[in-house]
C-alpha positions as CSV (number, residue, x, y, z in Angstrom):
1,X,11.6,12.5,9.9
2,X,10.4,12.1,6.3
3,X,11.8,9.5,4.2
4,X,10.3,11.4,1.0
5,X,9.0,14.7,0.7
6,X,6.8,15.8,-2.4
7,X,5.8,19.6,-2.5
8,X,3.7,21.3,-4.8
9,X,4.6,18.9,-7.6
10,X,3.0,19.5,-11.2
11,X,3.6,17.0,-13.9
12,X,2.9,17.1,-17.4
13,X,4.1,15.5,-21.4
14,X,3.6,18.3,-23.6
15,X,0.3,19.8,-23.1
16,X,-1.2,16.7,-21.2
17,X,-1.4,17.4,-17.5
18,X,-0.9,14.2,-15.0
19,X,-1.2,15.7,-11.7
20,X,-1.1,19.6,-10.2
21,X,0.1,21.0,-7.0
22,X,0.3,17.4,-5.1
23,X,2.0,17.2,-1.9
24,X,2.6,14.2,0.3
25,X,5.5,13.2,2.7
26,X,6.3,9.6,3.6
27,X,8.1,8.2,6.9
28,X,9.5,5.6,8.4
29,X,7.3,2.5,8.7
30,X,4.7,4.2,6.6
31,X,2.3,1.7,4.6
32,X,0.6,3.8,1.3
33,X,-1.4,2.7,-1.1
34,X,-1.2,4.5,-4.6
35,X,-4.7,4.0,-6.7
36,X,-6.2,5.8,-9.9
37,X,-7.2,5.0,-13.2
38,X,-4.6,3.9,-16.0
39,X,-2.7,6.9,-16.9
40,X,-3.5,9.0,-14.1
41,X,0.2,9.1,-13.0
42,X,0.8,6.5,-10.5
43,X,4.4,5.1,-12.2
44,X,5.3,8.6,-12.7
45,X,5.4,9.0,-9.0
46,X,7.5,6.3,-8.6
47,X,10.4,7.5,-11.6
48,X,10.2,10.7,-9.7
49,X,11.0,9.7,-6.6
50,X,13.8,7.3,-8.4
51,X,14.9,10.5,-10.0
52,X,14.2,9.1,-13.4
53,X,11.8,11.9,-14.4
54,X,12.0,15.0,-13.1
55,X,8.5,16.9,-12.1
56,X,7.9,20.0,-14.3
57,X,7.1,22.1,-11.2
58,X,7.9,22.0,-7.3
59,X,10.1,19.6,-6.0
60,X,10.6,15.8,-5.0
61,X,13.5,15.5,-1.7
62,X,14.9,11.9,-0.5
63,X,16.6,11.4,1.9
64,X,19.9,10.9,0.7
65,X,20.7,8.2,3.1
66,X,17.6,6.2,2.6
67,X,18.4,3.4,0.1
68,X,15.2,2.7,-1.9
69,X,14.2,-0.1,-4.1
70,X,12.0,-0.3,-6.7
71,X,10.3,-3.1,-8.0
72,X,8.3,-2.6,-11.4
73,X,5.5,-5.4,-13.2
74,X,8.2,-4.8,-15.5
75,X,11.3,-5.4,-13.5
76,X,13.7,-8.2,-15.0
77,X,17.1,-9.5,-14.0
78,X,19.5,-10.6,-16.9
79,X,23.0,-12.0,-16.8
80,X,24.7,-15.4,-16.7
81,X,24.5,-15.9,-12.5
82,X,21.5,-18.0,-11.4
83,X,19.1,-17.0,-9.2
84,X,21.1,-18.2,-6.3
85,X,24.0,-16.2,-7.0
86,X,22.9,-13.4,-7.9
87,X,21.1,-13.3,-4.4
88,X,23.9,-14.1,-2.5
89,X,26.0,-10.9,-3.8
90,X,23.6,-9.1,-1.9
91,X,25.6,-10.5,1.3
92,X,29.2,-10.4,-0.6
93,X,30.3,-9.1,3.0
94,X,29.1,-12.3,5.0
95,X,30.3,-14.4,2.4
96,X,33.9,-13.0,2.7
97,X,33.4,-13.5,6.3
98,X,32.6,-17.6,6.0
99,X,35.5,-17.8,3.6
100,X,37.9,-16.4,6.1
101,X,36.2,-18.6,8.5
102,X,37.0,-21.8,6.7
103,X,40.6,-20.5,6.0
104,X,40.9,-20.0,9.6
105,X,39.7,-23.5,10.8
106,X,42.0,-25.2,8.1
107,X,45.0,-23.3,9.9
108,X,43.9,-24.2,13.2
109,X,43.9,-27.8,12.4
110,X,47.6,-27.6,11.5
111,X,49.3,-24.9,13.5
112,X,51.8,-25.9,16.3
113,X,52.8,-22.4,17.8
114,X,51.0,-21.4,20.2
115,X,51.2,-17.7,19.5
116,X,49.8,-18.4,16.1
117,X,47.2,-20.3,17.5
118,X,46.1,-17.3,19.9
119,X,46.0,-14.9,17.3
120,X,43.9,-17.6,14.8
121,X,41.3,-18.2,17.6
122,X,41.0,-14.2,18.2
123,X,41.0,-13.5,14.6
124,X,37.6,-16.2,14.6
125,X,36.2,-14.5,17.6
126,X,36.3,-11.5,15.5
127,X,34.7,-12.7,12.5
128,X,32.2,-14.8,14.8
129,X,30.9,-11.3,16.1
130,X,30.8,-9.7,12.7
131,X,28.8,-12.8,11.4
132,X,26.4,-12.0,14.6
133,X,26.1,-8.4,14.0
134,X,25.4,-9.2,10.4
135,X,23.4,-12.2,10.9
136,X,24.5,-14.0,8.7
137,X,24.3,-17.4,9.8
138,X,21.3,-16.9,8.6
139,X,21.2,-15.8,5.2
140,X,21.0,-19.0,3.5
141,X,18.1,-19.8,5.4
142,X,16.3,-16.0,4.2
143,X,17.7,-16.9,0.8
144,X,16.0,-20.3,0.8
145,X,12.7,-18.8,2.5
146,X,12.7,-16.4,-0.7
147,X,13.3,-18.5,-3.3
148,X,10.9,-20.7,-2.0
149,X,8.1,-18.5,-0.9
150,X,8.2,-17.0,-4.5
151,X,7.5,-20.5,-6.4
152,X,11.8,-21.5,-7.1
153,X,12.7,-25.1,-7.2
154,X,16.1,-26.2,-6.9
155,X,16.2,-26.2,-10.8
156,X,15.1,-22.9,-11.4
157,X,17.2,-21.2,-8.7
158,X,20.3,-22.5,-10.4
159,X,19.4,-22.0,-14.0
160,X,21.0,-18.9,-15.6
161,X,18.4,-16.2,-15.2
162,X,18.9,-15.4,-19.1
163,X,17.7,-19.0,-19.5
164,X,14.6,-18.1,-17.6
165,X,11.3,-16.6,-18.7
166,X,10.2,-12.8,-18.5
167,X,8.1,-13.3,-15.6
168,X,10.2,-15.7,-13.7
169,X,13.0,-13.2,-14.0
170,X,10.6,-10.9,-13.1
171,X,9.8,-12.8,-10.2
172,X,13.5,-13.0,-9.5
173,X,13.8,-9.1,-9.5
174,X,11.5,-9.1,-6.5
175,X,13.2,-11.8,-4.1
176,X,16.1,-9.2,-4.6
177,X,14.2,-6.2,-3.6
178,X,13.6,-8.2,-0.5
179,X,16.5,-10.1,0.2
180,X,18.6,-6.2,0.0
181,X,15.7,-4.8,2.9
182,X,16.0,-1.2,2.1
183,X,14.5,1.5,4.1
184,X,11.5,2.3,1.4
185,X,10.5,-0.3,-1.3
186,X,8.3,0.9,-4.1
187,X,6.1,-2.1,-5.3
188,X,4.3,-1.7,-8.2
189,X,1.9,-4.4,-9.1
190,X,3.8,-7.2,-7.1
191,X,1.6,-9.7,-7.1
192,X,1.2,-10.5,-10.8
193,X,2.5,-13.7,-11.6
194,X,2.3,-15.2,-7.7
195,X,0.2,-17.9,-6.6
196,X,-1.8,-17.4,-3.7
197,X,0.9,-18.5,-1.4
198,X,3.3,-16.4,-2.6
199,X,0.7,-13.5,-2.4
200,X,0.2,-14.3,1.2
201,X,3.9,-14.7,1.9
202,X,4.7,-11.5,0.9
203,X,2.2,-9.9,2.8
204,X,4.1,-11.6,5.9
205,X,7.1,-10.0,4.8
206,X,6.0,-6.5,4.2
207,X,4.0,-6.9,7.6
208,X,7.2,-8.1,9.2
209,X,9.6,-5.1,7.4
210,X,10.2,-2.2,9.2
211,X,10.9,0.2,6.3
212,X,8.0,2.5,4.5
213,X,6.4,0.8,1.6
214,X,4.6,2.5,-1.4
215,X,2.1,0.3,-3.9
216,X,0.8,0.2,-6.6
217,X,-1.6,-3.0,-7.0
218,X,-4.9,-3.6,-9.0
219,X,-5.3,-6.9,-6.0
220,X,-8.0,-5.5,-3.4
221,X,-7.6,-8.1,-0.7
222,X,-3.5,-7.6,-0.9
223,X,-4.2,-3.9,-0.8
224,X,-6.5,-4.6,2.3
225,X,-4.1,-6.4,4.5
226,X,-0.6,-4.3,4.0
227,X,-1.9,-0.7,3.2
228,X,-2.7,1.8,6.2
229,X,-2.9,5.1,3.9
230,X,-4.6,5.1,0.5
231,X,-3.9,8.5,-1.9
232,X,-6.3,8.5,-4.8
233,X,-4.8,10.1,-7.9
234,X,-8.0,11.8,-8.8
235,X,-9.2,14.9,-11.3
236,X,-5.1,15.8,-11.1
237,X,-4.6,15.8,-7.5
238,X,-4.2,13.3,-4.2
239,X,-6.9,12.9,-1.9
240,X,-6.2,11.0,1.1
241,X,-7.8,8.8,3.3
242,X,-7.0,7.1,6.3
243,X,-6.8,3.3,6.1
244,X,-7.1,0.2,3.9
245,X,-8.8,-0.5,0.8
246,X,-12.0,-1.3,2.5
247,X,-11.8,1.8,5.0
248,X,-11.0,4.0,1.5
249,X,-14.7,2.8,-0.2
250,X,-16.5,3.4,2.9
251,X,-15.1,7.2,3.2
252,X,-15.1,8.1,-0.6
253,X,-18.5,7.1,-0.5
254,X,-19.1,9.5,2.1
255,X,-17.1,12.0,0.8
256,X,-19.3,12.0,-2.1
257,X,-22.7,11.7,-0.5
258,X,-21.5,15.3,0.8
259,X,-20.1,16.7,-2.4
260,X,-23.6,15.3,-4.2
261,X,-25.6,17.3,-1.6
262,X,-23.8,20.1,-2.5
263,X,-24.0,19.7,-6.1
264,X,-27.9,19.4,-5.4
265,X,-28.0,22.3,-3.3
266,X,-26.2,24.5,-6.3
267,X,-28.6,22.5,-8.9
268,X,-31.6,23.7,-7.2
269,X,-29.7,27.2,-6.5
270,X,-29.1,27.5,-10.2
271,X,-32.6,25.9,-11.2
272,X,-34.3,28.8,-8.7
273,X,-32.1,31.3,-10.8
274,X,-33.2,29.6,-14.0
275,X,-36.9,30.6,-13.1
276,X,-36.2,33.4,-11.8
277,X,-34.9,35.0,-15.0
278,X,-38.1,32.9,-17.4
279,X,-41.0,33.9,-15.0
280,X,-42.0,36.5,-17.5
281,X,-42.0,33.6,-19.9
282,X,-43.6,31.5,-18.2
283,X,-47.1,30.7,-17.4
284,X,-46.6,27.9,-15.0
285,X,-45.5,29.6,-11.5
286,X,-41.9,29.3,-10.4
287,X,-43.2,27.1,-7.8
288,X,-44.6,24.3,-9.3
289,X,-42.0,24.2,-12.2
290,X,-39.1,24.1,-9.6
291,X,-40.8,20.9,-8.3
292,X,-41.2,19.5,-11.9
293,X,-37.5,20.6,-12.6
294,X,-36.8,18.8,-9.2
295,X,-38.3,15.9,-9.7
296,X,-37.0,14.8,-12.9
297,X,-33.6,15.7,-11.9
298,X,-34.4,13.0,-9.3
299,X,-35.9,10.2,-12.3
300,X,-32.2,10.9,-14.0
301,X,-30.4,9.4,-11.5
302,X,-30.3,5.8,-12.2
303,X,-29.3,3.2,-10.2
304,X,-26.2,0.8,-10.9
305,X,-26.1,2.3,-14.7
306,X,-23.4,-0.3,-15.2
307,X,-25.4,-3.0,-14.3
308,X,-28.6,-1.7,-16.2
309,X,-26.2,-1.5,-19.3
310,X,-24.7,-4.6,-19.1
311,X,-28.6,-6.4,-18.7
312,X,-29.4,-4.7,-21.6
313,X,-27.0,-6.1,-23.8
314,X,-26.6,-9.5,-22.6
315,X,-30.7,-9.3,-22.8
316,X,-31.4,-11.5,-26.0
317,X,-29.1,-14.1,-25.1
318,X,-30.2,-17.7,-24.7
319,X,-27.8,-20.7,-24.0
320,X,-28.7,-24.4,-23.4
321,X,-28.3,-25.8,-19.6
322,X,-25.5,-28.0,-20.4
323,X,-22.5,-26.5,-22.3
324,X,-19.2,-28.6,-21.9
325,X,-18.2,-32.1,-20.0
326,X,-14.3,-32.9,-19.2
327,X,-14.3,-36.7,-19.0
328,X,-11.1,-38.0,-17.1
329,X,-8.6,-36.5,-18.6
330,X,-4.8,-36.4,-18.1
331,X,-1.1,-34.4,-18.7
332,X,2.3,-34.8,-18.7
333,X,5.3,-33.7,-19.7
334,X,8.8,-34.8,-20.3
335,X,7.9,-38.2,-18.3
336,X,6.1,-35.6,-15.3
337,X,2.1,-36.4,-14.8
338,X,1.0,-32.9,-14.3
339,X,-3.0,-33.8,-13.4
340,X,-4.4,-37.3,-14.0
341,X,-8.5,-38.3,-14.1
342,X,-10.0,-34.6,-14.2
343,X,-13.7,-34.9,-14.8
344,X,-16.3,-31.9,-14.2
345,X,-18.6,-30.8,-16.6
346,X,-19.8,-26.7,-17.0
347,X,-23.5,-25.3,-16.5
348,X,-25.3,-22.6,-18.1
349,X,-24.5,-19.7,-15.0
350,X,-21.5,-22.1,-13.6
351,X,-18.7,-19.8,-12.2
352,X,-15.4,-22.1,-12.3
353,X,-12.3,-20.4,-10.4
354,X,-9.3,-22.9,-10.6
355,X,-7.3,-22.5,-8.3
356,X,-3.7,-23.6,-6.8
357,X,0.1,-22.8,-7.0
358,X,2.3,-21.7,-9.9
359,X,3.2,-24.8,-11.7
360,X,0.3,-27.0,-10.2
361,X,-0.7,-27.1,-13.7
362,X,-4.4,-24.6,-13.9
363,X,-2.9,-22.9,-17.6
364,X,-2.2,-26.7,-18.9
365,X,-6.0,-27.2,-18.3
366,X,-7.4,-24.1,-19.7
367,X,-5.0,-25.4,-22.5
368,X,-6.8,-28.3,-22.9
369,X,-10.2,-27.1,-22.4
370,X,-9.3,-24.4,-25.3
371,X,-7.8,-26.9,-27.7
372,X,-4.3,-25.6,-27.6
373,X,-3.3,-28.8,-26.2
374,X,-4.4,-32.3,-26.9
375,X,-4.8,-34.2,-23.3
376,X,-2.5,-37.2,-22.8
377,X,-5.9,-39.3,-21.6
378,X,-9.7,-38.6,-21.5
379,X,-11.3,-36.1,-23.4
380,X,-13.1,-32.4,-23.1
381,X,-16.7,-32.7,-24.8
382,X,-18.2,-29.4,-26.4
383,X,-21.7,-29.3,-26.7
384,X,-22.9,-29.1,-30.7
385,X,-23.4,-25.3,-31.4
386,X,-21.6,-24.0,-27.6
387,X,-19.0,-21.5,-28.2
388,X,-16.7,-20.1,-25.7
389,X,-14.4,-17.0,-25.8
390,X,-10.7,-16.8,-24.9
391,X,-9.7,-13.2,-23.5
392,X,-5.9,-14.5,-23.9
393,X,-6.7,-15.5,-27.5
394,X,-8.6,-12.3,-28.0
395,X,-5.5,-10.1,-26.9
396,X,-3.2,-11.9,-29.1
397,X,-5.1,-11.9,-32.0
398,X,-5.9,-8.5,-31.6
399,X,-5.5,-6.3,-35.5
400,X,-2.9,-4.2,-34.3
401,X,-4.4,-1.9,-37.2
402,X,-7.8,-2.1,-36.5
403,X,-9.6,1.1,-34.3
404,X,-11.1,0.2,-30.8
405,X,-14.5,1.3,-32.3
406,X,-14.7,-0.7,-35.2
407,X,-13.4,-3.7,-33.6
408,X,-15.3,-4.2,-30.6
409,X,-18.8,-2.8,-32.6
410,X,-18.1,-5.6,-35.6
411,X,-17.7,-8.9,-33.8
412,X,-20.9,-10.5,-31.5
413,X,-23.0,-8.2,-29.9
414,X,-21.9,-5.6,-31.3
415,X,-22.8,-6.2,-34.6
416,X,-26.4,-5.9,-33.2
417,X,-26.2,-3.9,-29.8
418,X,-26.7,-0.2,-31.1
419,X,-23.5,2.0,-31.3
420,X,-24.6,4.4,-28.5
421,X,-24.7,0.9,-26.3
422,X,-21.1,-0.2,-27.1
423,X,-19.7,3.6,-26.9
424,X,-21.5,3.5,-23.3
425,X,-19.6,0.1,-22.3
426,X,-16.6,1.1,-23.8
427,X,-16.8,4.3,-21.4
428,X,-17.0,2.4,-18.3
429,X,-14.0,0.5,-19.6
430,X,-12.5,4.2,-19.2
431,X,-12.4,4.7,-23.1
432,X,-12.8,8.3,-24.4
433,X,-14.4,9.0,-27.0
434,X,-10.9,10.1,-28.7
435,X,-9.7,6.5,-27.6
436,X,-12.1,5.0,-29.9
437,X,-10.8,6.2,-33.1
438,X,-7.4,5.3,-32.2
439,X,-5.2,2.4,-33.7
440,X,-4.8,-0.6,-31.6
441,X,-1.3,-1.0,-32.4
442,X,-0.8,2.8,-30.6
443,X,-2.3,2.0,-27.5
444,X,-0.3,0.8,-24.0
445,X,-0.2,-2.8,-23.0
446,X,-3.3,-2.1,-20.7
447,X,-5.4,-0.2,-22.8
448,X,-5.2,-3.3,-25.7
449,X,-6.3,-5.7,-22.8
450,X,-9.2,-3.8,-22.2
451,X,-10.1,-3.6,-26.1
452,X,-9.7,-7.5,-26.0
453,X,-11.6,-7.6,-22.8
454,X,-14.4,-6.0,-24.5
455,X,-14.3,-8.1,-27.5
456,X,-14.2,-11.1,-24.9
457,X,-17.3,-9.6,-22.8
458,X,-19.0,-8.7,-25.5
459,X,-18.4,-11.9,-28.1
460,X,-22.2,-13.5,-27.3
461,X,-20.2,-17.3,-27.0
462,X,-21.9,-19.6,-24.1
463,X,-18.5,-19.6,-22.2
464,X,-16.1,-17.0,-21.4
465,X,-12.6,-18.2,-20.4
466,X,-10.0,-15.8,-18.4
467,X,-6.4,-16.7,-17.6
468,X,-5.4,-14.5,-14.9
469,X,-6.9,-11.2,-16.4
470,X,-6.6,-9.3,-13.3
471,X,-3.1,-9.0,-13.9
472,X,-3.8,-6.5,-16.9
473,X,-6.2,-4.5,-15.7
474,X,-6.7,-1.6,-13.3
475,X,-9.3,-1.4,-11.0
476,X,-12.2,0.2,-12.6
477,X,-11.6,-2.1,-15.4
478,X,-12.0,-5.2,-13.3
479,X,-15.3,-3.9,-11.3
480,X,-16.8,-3.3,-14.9
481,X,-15.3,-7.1,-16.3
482,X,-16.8,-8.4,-12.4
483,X,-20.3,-7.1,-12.9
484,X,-20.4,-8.3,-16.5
485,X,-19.3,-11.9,-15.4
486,X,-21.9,-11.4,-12.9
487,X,-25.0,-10.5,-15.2
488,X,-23.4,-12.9,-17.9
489,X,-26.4,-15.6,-18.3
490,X,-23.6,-17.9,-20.0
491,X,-20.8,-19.6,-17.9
492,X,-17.0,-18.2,-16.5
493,X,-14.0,-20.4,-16.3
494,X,-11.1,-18.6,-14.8
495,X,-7.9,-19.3,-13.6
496,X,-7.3,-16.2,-10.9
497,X,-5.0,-15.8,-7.5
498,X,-6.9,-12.7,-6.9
499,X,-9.2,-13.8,-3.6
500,X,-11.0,-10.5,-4.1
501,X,-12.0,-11.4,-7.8
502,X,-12.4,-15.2,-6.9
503,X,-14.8,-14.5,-4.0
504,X,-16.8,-11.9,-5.8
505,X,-17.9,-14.2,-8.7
506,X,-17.0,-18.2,-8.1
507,X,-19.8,-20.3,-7.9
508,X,-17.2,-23.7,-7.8
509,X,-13.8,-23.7,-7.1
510,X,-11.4,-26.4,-8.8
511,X,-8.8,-26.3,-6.8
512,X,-5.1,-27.8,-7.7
513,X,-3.0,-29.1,-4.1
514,X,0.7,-30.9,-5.0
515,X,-0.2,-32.9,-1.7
516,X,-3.7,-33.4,-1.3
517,X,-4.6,-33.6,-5.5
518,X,-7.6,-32.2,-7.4
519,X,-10.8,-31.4,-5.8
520,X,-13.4,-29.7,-6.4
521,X,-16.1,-27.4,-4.0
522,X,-19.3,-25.7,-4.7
523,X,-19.9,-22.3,-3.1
């Protein structure tokens, strides 16, 4: 039986369509993967099925007995209850149940009667059983698991989520989504702001839950391991295929090995037409031009034109062999060492991923290495005349006033790359050619990162540092930022728990462990 049923569905703001005449169905147990550019409707699906937007044709059924849970990047608990608390309301029945239970013992430690001490002992054979069928004896235990799993410590979990920050509450939001084990959880982008552990943690879970599970997620490998359907939000409808992440690449590009045939076949079809209709024009005979025509059709098909691009600009640059050392330094905080003797120093074509769990203290060094921070001990050494670029710095200090045009094509390369270049690379970041002319301050959260990542990609400094940026990007954008970081002749710190990203372009990991310490590996 279908959990969710969507049937001929159309969806459109104004005069902008999202999607036309989609239809899908989920069921129980159901794993599906929701992908597509920014914009191209993926959220919307969710409010629909949440019945917070209403499709402007066809229809969107639930079943109304199915409890579903949805967990946005946005998601946020508030109130004055800790963490703690506010997970166990989720089990308000079991812990009515252990109250009566105590009550109960306290009686049976002073009755006399032995009529009243029948009816207490049957009275906590009931609740015993109800505490069974509930199982909650153990819900402290899945509580704990939780809280851990998703980075808590005992501070945390007891500190008034209004005291906490927006992604810890956000985080928060999600252990709640878990803890209540509905019977469809719609996850969009849960992984942003775990650590690796947590990542794999909650692929566990969702691996362990019997319920159907809908996601949205720009993390490839997390994709990969929980997803068994993948829909593609694509030209305004859903194409499906059968399988993970890795089985969807392998059959789109098949699927469009056969569509390209066919677009060949009605090229040569409409270039045979073409010479048809000239031949009284022509000179040359319809043969020999079709194989001209043919032929050059053939030299316009470049290969990897991101990657030609990309060469192109990053072409004249020229950086010396040694750009930065870190010589022993140290951080702490409030009395708390947070590393202690960190020495590495960063090569011309070094790929640095730092890695490690949330709090293990990777943002405290890229706040050193930036100058945001002053170490405690030791000192980070720029080489005279190196220059590195902050995509989290960029994003901030983004002129909220400025276009996207003029602000990527008057800072570093593009002050020299030709505009035609820039447009072309601002395309592949999936800007329009409207896009361009628009303020910054109008665009959505994602579009701005990809203006700053851009700027960041584009800036010509010897160093280009990244704090997480997977976890503002889609994932077009992040192939395009990968091959860039790729071709770029300078050198890449980043601090990233996507594996997919890490393993795609670290040369060295730096890698933070509470138990075993700092250490670093070459790749």
């Amino acid at each position: 039986m279908s959990l969710i049923r969507i049937e001929n569905v159309t969806m459109k703001y104004e005069d902008v369509m999202i999607f036309r005449d989609i239809y899908f169905r989920v069921t129980k147990g159901e794993r599906i993967g929701l992908i597509g550019r920014n914009g191209a409707g993926k959220s919307t699906v969710f409010k629909m099925i949440m019945g917070s937007e209403l499709p402007t044709a066809g229809k969107v059924e639930v079943d109304p007995l199915a409890k579903i849970s949805y967990f946005s990047q946005f998601s946020e608990l508030h109130g004055s209850l800790s963490v703690q608390q506010e997970l166990e309301l989720c089990f308000e029945q079991v812990g009515l149940i252990e109250r009566e239970l105590s009550e109960v013992g306290e009686k049976l430690g002073l009755v006399t009667d032995d009529g009243e001490m029948d009816s207490l002992l049957s009275r906590q054979a009931e609740l015993f059983e109800q505490m069974e069928h509930l199982n909650g004896w153990n819900v402290s235990v899945e509580i704990d698991t939780v809280l851990s799993k998703l980075g808590f410590d005992d501070r945390s979990r007891n500190q008034p989520v209004d005291e906490l920050s927006g992604g810890w509450r956000n985080r928060a939001a999600l252990a709640k989504i878990l803890i209540e084990v509905p019977d469809v959880v719609l996850l969009d982008e849960p992984t942003n702001f775990l650590d690796i552990e947590g990542i794999e943690w909650l692929e566990q879970w969702l691996h362990r839950f019997n319920g159907a599970m809908i996601l949205v997620s720009h993390d490839r490998q997390f994709i990969d391991r929980v997803v068994t359907r993948t829909i593609e939000i694509e030209n305004y409808h859903f194409q499906e295929y059968e399988g993970n992440y890795t089985d969807y690449i392998q059959k789109k590009k098949m699927r469009k090995k056969v569509l390209d045939r066919q677009f060949e076949w009605e090229e040569e079809l409409l270039i045979m037409e073409s010479e048809a209709i000239d031949t009284r024009a022509q000179k040359k005979s319809p043969k020999d031009r079709l194989s001209r025509k043919l032929a050059d059709m053939k030299k316009r098909i470049e290969p990897h034109p991101v990657n030609v691009l990309i060469t192109d600009i990053y072409e004249g640059l020229r950086f010396p062999d040694r750009l930065c050392e870190v010589k022993s330094i140290g951080q702490t905080y409030d009395g708390r060492s947070i590393f202690q003797s960190i020495s590495f120093d960063i090569q011309k074509e070094d790929r640095l991923a730092i890695v490690g769990p949330n709090g293990s203290g990777k943002s405290t060094l890229i706040k050193v290495l930036t100058g945001q921070e002053k170490p405690d001990s030791g000192e980070v050494i720029w080489e005279r005349g190196v220059s590195y670029a902050y995509f989290n710095r960029m994003w901030d200090e983004l002129d909220l006033k400025d276009t996207v045009s003029h602000a990527v094509n008057t800072a570093g390369l593009g002050l020299n790359a030709t505009r035609k270049k820039v447009s072309k690379f601002l395309t592949m970041l999936q800007f329009s050619e409207i896009d361009l002319s628009k303020v910054i301050g109008n665009l959505s959260g994602g579009q701005q990162a990809r203006v700053a990542l851009a700027k960041c990609l584009l800036s010509g400094a010897a160093v280009i540092i990244l704090d997480e940026p997977t976890n503002h990007l889609d994932l077009t954008s992040i192939q395009v930022m990968e091959q860039a970081l790729i071709h770029f002749p300078g050198a890449v710190i980043t601090v990233s728990h996507d594996r997919f990203f890490i393993d795609k372009i670290a040369t060295r990991l730096l890698t933070f462990d509470p138990i075993l310490g700092i250490s670093e590996q070459r790749l």
